[in-house]
N, C-alpha and C positions, 0 to 999 in steps of 0.2 A: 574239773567239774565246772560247769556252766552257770555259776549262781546268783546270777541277777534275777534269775526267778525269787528266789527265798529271799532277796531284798526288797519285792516290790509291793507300794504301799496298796495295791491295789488286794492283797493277801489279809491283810489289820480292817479294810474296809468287808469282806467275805465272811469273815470271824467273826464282825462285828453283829452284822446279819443275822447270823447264823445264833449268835449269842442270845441277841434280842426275842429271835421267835419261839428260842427255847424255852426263855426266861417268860414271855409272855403266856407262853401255855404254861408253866408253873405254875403264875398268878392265879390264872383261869381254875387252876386243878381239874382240867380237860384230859381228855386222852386222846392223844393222837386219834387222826382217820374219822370216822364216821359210823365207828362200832357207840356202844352205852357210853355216857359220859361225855361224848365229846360236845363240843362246843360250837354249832352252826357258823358264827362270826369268823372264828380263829381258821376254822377249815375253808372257807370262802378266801379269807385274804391272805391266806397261807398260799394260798394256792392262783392267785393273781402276783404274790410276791416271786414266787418260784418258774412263775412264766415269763415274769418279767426279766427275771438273773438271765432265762435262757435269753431270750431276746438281745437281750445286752450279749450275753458269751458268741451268739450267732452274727453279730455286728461284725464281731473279726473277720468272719469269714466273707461277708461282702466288702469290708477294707481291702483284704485280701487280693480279693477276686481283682477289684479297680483299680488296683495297683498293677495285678499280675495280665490285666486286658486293657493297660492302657487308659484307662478312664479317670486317673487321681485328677484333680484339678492343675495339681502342682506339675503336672508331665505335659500339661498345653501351655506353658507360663516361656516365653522365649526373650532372649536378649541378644542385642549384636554378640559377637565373638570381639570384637574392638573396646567393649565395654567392660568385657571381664577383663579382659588384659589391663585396659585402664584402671579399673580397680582393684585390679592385685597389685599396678607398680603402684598404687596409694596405699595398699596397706604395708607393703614392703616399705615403702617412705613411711610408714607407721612404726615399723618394728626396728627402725634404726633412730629415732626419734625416743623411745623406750630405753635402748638400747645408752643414749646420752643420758638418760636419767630425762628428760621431758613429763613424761607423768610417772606419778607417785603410786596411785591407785589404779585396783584395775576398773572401777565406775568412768574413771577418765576415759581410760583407753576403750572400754564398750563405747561407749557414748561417741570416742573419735573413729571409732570403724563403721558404728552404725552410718556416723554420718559421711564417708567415704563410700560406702556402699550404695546409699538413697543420693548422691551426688552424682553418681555414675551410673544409676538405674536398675540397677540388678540386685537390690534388695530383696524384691520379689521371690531371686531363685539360689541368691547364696546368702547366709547369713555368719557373722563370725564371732566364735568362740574362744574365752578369753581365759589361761588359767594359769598355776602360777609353774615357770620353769623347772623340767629335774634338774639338779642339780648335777648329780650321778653321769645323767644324759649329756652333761655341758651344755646345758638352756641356764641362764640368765635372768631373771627377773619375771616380767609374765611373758605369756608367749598366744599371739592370734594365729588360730587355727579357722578354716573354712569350712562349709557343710552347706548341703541341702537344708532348708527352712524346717522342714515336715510338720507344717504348722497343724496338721490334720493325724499329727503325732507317730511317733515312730509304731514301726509295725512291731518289734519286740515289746512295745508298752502294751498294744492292744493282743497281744499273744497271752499274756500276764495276765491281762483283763478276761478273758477266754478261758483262761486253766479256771481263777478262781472263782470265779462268778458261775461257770458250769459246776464245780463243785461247789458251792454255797447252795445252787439250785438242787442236785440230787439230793443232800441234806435236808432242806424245805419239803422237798417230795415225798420222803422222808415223814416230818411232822404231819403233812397234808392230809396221805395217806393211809398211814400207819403199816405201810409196806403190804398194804390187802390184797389175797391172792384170789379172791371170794367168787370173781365172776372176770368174763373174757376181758372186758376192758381196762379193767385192773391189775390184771397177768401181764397183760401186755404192754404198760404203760409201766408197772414197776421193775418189767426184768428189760425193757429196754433201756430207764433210766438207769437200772445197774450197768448194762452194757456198755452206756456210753460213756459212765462214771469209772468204770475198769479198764476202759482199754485208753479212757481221756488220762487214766494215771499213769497207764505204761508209756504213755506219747511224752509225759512229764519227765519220766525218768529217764527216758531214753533224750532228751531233748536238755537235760541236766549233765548225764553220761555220756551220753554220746560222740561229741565230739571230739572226748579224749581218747572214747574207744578207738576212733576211725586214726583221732594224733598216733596212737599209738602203735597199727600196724602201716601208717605211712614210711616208707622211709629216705630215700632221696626226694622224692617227689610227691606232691600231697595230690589226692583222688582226682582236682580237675587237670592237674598236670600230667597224669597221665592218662586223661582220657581223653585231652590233647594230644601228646605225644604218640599212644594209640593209631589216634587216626590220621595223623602225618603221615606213619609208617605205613600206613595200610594202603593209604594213597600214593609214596613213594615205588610199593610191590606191585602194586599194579599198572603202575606207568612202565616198566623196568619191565613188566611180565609184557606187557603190548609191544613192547620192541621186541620182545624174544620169542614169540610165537612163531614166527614164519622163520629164523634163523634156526631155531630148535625142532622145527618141524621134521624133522628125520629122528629126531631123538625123542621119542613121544615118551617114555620111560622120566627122563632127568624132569622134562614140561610137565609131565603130571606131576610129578614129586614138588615142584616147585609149585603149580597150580593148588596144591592141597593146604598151599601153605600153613598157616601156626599148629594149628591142629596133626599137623603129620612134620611138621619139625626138624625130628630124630631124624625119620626114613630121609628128608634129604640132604640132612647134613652126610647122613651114614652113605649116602649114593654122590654125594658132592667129592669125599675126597677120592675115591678114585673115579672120578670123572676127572675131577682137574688134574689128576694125575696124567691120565692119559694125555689131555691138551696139552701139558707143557713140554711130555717126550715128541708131541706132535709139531707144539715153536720149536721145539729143535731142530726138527726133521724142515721145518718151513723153514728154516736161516740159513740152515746148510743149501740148500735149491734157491731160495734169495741170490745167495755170495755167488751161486755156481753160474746163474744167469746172467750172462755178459760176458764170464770166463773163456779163455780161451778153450779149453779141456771140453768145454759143453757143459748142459746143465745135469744136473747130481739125482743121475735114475735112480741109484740105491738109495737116497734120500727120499726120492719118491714113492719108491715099494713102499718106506717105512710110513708113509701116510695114508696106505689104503684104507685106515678105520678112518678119514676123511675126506671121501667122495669130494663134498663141496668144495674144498680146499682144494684139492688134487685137481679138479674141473676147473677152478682158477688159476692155477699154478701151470698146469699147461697149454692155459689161454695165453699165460703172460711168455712161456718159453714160445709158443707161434707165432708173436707180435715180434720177440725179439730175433727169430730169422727175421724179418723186415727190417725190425729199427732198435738196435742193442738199448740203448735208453730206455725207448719206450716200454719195453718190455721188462727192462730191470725194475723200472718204475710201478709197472702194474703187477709186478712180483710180490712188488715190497707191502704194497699198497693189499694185496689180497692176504699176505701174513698179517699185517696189522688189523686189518677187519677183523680176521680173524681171533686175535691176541684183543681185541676189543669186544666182541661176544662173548670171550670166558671170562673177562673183568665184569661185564653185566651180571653175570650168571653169580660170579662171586660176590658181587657187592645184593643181588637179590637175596642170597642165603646169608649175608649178614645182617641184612633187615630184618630177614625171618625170624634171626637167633634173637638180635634185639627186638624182634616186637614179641616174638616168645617169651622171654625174661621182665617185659614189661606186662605183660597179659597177665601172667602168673600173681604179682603186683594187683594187678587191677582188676581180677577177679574175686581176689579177699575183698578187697573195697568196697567190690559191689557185692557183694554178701553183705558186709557190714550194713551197707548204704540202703539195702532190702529191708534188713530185719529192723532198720533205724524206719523205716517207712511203712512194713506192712501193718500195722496195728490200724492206720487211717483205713485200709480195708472192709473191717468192722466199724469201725468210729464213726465214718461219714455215712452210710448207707444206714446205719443205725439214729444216728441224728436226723437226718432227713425224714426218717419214720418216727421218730420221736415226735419231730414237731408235726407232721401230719395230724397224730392221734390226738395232742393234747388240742389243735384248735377244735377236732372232730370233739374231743371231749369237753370242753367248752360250750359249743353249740351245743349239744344235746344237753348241757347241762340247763343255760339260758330258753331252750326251747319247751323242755317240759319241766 
């Protein structure tokens, strides 16, 4: 389970919120919304508090975006490649320095890395973290680790900011409104906040669970591994298949089967072994006509019959015996050379329906994943398209508030 969520102070500041506006309507002895009772004041900055949470929860999502389109500050921020190196062999001269007993604390050692890093200029883009060794791990005393600054804060902080700040807000919306279903703008302003409050919880749980879920039908290889390894294979079959196209071109039946590839599998493993069955009584019949070519005796017709399911072969094979009436060499040479070709298109063919089988065994793998990987994501579905009409209506709702 994932639960730096349920550690984050940013949860106690939500509460807090949420505590306060309750408690302040008590005082009031107000009633939610804007039916008898309630309180003009409380509903007004109820409801400037509740726009504001979203505001702040929407902030992630432009963090987000700047991050994920290049735009953070910290992604234009460059140093030589000569500099980092310079300042990792000073903090390695750091941690052997440590390592004598040289400082005592770890304020020492921040203070002597900050200033190995601003010495060297890359302060900017690496910043180093100081904490005390496992022991268990065979680490020794403190130990400097390196990082990205993210002085514009980690994006799993602003994630945390986002859960509960958008639920502090549906809660305010809540007091604001008193969940009034009374007229169109109200309907639709409180069941979208419910929407986005129900499916923002499912993104939480699933975002808590989830990635034990996904640990848990990994199992040599975890999802981006093979969604790598995937497309290695894929690209491997298809290189393999472009050489065998015009070689296989007589045999449209084995090409298809192999052209069907993952998805049809079985059919051609189940049309593989007696295919290569036949090619290897076929090398035999080629070695016998080989050895015969050059012999005295002449070359080995009955060897030949026995390759009439190989036209191709047979057409080279008595190119190479018409060469060797000229020149016995030459001809044993182009014999040999036509069997081998040969005996080299059915190693293609074989090593293609191994790929098959392993990228079949792999897909299988990585198509649970991507189910997992789905159901881990379709909730944003609803979530964003819903938010994005959330916040339309409340500005629309605002205006028409301030205008009449």
């Amino acid at each position: 389970m994932n639960s730096s969520l349920l550690r984050s102070g940013h949860g106690l500041i939500a509460l807090a919120i949420c505590v306060a506006c309750y408690a302040w309507l008590l005082v009031l002895g107000a009633s939610m919304g804007t039916r008898g009772g309630s309180n003009v004041d409380y509903v007004i900055w109820s409801g400037w508090i509740a726009t504001a949470l979203m505001v702040v929860a929407m902030l992630y999502c432009v963090r987000k975006y700047m991050h994920k389109l290049r735009y953070s500050p910290e992604l234009k921020l460059k140093v030589p490649v000569r500099s980092l190196e310079a300042a990792d062999a000073g903090l390695n001269e750091l941690r052997r320095r440590i390592l004598r007993g040289d400082y005592k604390s770890r304020g020492e050692i921040e203070k002597a890395a900050r200033r190995v890093l601003q010495d060297e200029g890359v302060h900017k883009v690496v910043e180093a973290a100081v904490r005390e060794g496992d022991v268990a791990a065979g680490e020794a005393g403190f130990v400097i680790e390196t990082r990205p600054p993210e002085k514009w804060g980690r994006m799993s902080k602003w994630l945390h900011a986002h859960a509960y700040y958008g639920l502090a807000s549906g809660v305010i919306v809540v007091f604001h409104g008193g969940f009034a279903l009374t007229h169109p703008m109200g309907i639709l302003l409180n069941l979208l906040t419910a929407l986005v409050i129900v499916t923002g919880i499912v993104g939480l749980a699933l975002f808590a669970w989830g990635p034990a879920w996904m640990t848990r039908h990994e199992k040599d290889l975890n999802f981006e591994e093979s969604f790598v390894i995937d497309g290695s294979l894929r690209d491997k079959i298809a290189a393999l298949l472009r050489e065998l196209r015009e070689s296989l071109a007589g045999e449209r039946e084995m090409l298809g089967a192999l052209e069907a590839g993952v998805g049809n599998y079985q059919k051609a493993a189940g049309m593989f072994a007696g295919w290569i069955d036949r090619k290897r009584r076929a090398l035999v019949a080629a070695d016998r006509v080989v050895a015969s070519v050059g012999g005295e005796a002449g070359p080995d017709r009955a060897a030949l019959a026995d390759l009439e399911v190989e036209p191709g072969l047979v057409a080279e094979l008595e190119a190479a015996i018409t060469a060797n009436a000229e020149d016995a060499k030459k001809g044993a040479a182009a014999a040999k050379k036509a069997r081998d070709d040969f005996a080299k298109r059915c190693d293609k063919v074989q090593d293609c329906v191994v790929l098959l089988g392993q990228r079949a065994a792999a897909g299988r793998g990585l198509k649970k994943l991507n189910r997992i990987k789905f159901v881990m994501n379709v909730w944003r579905a609803l979530h964003i398209p819903a938010s994005l009409a959330l916040m339309g209506l409340i500005v629309l709702h605002i205006v028409s508030i301030l205008w009449y």
